[in-house]
N, C-alpha and C positions, 0 to 999 in steps of 0.2 A: 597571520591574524593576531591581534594585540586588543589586549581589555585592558582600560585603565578602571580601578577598582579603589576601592578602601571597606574592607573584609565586612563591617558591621551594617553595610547600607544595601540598598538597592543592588549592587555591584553582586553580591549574593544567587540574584536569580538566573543574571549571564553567566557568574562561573557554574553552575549547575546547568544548565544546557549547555555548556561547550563540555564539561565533564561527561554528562550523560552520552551525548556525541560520539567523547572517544578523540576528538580532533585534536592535533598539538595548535599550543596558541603562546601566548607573551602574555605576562602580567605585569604590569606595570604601576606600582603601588601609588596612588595619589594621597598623599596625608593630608586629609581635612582639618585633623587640628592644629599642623602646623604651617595653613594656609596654600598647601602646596595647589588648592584647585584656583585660587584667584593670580597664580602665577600668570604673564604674556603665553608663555606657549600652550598654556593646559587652556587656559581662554581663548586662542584661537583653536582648539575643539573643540570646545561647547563652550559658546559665549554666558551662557547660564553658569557655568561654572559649577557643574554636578557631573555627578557620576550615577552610573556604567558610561563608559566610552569604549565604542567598540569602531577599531580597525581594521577595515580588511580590504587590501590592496586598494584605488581612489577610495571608496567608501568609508566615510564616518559618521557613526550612528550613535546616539544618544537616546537615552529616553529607556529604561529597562524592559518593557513589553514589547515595546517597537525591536530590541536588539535580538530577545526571545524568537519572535514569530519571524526574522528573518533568519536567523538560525536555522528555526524547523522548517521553513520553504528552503533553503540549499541544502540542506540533506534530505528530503522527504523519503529516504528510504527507511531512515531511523523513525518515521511516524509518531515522531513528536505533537502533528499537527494531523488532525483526520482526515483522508483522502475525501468520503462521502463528502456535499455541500451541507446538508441539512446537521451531523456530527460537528462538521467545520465552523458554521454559523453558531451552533451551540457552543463551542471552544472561543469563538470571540466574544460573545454573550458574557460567558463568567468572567475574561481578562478583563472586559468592561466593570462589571459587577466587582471586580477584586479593585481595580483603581479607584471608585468610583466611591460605588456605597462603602465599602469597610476600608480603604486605606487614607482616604479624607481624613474621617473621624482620629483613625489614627494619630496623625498629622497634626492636626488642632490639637491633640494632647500634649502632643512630645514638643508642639511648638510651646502652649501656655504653662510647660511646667518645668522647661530645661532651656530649649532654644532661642527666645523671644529674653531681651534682656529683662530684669526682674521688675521692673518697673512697669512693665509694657503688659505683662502677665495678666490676663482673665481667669482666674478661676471658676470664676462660671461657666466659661465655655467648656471648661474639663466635662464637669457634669451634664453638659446642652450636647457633648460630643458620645459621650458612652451612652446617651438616652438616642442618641441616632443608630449609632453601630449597635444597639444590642436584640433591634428586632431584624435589622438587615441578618446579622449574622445565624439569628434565625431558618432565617430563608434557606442556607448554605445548608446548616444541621437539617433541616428537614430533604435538603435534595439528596445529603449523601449517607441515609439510611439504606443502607442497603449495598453499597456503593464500594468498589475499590479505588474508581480514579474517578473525577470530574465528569468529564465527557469518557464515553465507549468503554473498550473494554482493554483500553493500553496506556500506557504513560505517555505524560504530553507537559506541554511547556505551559499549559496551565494549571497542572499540579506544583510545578515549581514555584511559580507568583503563588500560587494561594497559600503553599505550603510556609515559605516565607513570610505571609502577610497574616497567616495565625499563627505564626511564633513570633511575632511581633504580638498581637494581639495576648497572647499567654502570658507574655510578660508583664503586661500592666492590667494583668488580673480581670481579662472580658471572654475567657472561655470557661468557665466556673459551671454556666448552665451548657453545656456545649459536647456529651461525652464523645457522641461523635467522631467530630471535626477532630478534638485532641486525639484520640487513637489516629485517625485519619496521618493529622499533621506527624506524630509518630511513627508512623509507619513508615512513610516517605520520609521521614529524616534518616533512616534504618537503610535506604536502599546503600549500596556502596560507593555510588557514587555521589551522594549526597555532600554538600559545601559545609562549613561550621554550620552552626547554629548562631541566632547572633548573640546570644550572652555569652558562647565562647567566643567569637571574635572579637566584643567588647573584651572579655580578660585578655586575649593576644595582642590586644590596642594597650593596654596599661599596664602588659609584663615588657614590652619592648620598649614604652615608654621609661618604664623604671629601671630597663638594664640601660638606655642612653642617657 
């Protein structure tokens, strides 16, 4: 099994279920900023030219939730994924809810204020994007009052995506009303097998940059 990654991104959620797992794998570092995903061979696995890319013997998987939840169906012993249906339907409910309602909003940030050449830039949508995500992530803090994981009463590969996508979120300062979620997101960053965080993977992206 083989993940092509680049530490700061999505790539994040598959190294944390294949760690949680326990499985040996290959990493295989894709450098975004030095164009290495628009490469012929990294474009014939995933024409999109993003990452996670996940290998495992014929199968190539792209997409970071899609590499998650086949993950936790080939180990289902590790119950990353809830056996019950009605548990299970609720575990795709929130990966929906995490890509959907709060990593969009995301997205449109990071795109109008870093990604999107400077010209191109709306700052208005900054503000049209955090006035979206701040009642969705609402929704999240009121579900997990109470709460040690998402769904049930075990860890799952939807505490990973989520956990991920409110330290995304923390960073550009939209968990402020949220106490919650941030102990929540804490906690799970805490277990042992938890991945960087990505403000340190961004430092590990610009200390290796700076020793090359």
């Amino acid at each position: 099994m083989k993940l092509y990654e680049f530490a700061p991104t999505r790539s994040i959620r598959a190294r944390w279920t294949l760690q949680e797992l326990g499985i040996p794998f290959d990493a295989e570092v894709v450098n975004l900023m030095a164009g290495e995903h628009r490469s012929p061979e990294f474009l014939a696995l995933n024409p999109a030219g993003k990452l996670p890319v996940l290998v495992d013997g014929d199968l190539v998987l792209n997409e970071s939730v899609a590499i998650v939840l086949y993950l936790a169906d080939k180990y289902p012993e590790k119950r990353l994924l809830p056996a019950d249906p009605v548990q299970r339907a609720e575990a795709q409910k929130w990966l929906l809810f995490a890509a959907t309602e709060l990593e969009q909003p995301l997205w449109r940030m990071a795109r109008h204020s870093m990604l999107y050449p400077e010209e191109k830039r709306l700052p208005a949508d900054i503000d049209l994007a955090r006035e979206d995500f701040a009642p969705m992530v609402q929704i999240l803090e009121a579900h997990m009052k109470g709460r040690e994981y998402v769904v049930g009463d075990h860890v799952g590969v939807v505490d990973f995506v989520m956990a991920y996508t409110l330290d995304w979120a923390e960073m550009v300062g939209l968990l402020d009303d949220c106490p919650t979620l941030r102990a929540y997101m804490e906690r799970m960053y805490r277990r042992p097998q938890a991945p960087l965080r990505i403000a340190d993977a961004f430092a590990c992206v610009r200390a290796a940059q700076a020793a090359g």
